[in-house]
N, C-alpha and C positions, 0 to 999 in steps of 0.2 A: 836836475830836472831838465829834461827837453824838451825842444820850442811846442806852444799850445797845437793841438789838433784841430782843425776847422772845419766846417761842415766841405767845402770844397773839395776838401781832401776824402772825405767817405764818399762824396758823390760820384768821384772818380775813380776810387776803388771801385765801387761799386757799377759802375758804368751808366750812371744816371744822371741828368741836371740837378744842379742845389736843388729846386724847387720840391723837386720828386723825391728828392732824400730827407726834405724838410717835412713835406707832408707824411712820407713812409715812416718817419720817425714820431709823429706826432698822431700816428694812427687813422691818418683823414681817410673817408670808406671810398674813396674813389680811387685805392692804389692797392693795385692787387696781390694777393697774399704772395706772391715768390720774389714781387720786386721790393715787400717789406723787409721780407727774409734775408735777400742780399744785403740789404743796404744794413738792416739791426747787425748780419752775420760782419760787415764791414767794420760800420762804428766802433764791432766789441773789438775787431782786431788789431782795428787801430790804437785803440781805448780814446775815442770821441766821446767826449759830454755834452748833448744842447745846453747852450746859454739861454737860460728864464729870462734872465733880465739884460736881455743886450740892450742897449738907447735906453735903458729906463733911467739909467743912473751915469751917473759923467763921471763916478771912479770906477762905474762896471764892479763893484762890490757890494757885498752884505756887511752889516756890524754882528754878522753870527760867526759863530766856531762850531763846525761839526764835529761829532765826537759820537763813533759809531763803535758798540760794544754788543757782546753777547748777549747781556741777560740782565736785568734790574731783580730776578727772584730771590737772591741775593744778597748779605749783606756789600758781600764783594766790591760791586761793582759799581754799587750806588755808596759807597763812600768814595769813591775816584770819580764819581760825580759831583760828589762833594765839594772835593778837593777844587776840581775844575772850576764851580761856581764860584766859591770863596774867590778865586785868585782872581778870574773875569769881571767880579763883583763892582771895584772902587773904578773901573772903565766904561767904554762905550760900545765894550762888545757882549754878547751873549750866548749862552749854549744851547743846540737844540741837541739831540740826540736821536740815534736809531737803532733800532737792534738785528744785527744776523742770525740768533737764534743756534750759534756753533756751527752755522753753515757757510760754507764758503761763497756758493752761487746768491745765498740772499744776501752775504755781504756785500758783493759786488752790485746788486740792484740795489742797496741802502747808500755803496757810496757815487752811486751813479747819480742818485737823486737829489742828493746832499748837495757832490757838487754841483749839479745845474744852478744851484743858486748862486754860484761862484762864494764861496764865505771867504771871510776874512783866513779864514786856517782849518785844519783838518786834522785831527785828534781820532787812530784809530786803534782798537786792543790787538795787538798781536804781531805777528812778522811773516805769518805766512795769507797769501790772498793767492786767487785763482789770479788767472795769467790776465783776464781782462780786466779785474781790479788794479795789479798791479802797473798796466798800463798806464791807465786812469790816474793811477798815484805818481807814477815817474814825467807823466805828460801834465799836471796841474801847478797854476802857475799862482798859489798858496803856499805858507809852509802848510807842513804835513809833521805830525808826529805821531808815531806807534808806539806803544804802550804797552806798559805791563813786562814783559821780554826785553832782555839784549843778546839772548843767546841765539844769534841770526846773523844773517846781512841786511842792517832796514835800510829803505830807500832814502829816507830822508835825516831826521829825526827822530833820537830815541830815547824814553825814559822808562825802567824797568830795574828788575833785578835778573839774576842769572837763577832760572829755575834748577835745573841739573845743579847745583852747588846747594842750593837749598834742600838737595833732594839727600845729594852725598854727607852735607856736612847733618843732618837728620838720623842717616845712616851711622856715623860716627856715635853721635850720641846715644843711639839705640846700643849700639855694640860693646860701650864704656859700662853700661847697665849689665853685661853680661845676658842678653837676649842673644838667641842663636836657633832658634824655632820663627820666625816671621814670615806674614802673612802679609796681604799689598791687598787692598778695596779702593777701586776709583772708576772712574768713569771710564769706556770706550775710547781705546787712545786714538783713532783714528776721525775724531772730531773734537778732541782736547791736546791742542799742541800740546800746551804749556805743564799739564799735567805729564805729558809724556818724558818731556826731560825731565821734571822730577823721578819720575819713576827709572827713567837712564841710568841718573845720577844716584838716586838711591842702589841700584843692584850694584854699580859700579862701588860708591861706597862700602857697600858688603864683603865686596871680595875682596876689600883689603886682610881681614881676616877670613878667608877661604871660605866667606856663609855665602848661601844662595836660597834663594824667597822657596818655601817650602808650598805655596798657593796664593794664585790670585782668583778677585772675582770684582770681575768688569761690570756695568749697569751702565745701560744707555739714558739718556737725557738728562735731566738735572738732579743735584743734587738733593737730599731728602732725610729726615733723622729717622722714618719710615724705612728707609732703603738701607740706611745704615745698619737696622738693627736687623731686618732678615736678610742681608749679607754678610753680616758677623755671625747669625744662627747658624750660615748655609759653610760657611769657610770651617766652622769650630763641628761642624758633622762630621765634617770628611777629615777634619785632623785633629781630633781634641787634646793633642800635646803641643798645640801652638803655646810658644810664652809672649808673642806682641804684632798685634795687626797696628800697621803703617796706613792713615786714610790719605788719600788724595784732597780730604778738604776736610774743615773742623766739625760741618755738618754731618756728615758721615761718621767722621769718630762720637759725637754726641749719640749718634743711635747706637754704635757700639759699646759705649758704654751704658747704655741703656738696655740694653741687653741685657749686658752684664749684671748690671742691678736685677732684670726680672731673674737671673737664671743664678744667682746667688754667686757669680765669679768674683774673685777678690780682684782689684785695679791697684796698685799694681801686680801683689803677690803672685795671684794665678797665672795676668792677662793683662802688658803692656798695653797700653792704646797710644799712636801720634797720630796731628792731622796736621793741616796746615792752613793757614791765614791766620792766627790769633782772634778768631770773632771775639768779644767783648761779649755777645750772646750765651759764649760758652762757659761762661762765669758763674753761672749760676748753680753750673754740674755740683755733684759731690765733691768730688777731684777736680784740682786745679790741671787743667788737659794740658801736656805736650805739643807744641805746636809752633809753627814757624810765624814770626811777623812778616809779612809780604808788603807792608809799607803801603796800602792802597789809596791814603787819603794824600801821603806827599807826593806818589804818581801823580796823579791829577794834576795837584799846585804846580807841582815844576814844569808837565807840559803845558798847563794855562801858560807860562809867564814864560816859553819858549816861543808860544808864538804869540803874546805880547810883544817881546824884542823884536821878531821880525818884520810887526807892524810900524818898529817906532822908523821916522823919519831916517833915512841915511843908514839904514841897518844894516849890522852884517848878516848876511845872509850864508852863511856855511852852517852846517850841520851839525851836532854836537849828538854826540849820544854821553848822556847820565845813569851809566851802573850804580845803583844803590845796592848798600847793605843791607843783605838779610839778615836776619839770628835767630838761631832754636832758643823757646821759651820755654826752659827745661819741666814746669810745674810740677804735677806732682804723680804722673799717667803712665812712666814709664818705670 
């Protein structure tokens, strides 16, 4: 981490008094729109955060832990909420949260806001951030943990599995089954990292035995068991000799196998299905689904109690990154 950023320092970027960087920043109406513009266009480049609470508090800290994620729609991500609260729980710290919505530039406004409150610690889902987030994250003087991913470089702390391996070692399993016809349903890679290395890692996995994805079909925003089943319709039109569509999430394979049930396809005989996270939701299906555990509730726990440690008295303060194990849950889909 490097040393904090001060308002002094954007004031001078910017070529203005603190005063007028304070008010420009704070929106006051007697600071005119281009000398706002410099001075916001400063702070992003510095990755400056106003302090809420300067003089209000004599350790200049919160008893919060921010923890900024994509989505609560979910079961995902609100069990690595979970996890977080549990571990936070028996202390004196607590978790607020915010959401980016898989957007980079809201993320950077969530964690802009966060930390103005300076929190005790910073818990965020991912590894990639826009360039004034990342700022922000290398200039704040919290731990910081990113989550969900280790297949990166994170700035600070990291707790995650490696998607691209979950994706490969998924691959394997499909290929053990003698599937050689697949199909790939997930979301818009270019606002789902994490799904992206999956899907890396799965083709990569493919070509060990010379297969290559016969069709994808992408869908923008969130997941859906709705979305699942008319992009399983849309995939099985255009190739009806598919033997196993691969989801990017377990939501999505539940619609295609719901599909399947309307439209009389045999699971596995006809029509493989995998997805990935193991929801507990998905339990309920016919078929026991194929799917990967993603470990979303010990996420959580172990970044809680990474930046507990850093809170404690005399800490070490070095960085640790935590690869966990994934594993394909072979049921009964494939």
């Amino acid at each position: 981490m490097s040393d904090h950023i001060k308002l002094k320092d954007v004031a001078l970027a910017a070529g203005v008094s603190e005063m007028t960087a304070s008010r420009a920043l704070r929106n006051a109406a007697d600071v005119s729109a281009a000398t706002r513009k410099k001075v916001i266009q400063s702070a992003s480049k510095l990755g400056y955060v106003p302090n809420r609470i300067a003089g209000a508090l004599a350790s200049n800290k919160v008893n919060l832990v921010g923890v900024v994620i994509p989505s609560v729609k979910s079961y995902v991500f609100s069990e690595v909420l979970d996890g977080i609260s549990t571990a936070l729980k028996p202390t004196n710290l607590r978790p607020v949260f915010g959401l980016s919505d898989y957007d980079l530039d809201t993320e950077e406004e969530v964690i802009r806001d966060m930390l103005a409150w300076r929190p005790a610690g910073l818990i965020v889902a991912g590894l990639e951030h826009s360039e004034g987030a990342q700022k922000m994250l290398h200039n704040m003087d919290a731990p910081l943990v990113e989550i969900m991913d280790v297949d990166g470089d994170p700035i600070d702390s990291c707790v995650g599995i490696s998607h691209y391996r979950a994706g490969y070692e998924m691959a394997q399993a499909i290929l053990v089954k003698g599937h050689r016809k697949i199909g790939f349903l997930g979301t818009k890679m270019s606002s789902d990292f994490r799904a992206s290395k999956r899907l890396n890692g799965f083709v990569d996995g493919l070509k060990t035995k010379d297969v290559t994805l016969v069709d994808q079909e992408l869908y923008s925003s969130g997941s859906s068991v709705e979305k699942g089943k008319a992009s399983t319709a849309a995939m099985l039109s255009r190739h009806a000799d598919l033997d196993c569509i691969y989801c990017s999430t377990d939501v999505i394979a539940m619609g295609a196998v719901m599909h399947c049930l309307d439209a009389g396809i045999s699971i596995p005989d006809q029509l493989a299905i995998a997805g990935f996270n193991a929801l507990s939701m998905a339990s309920g299906l016919p078929v026991e689904l194929t799917s990967t555990d993603s470990l979303r509730y010990e996420i959580g726990t172990k970044a809680a109690e990474l930046i507990l440690a850093r809170n404690e008295p005399k800490a070490d303060n070095s960085a640790r990154i935590i690869a966990l194990e994934s594993s394909v849950r072979l049921g009964g889909s494939i």
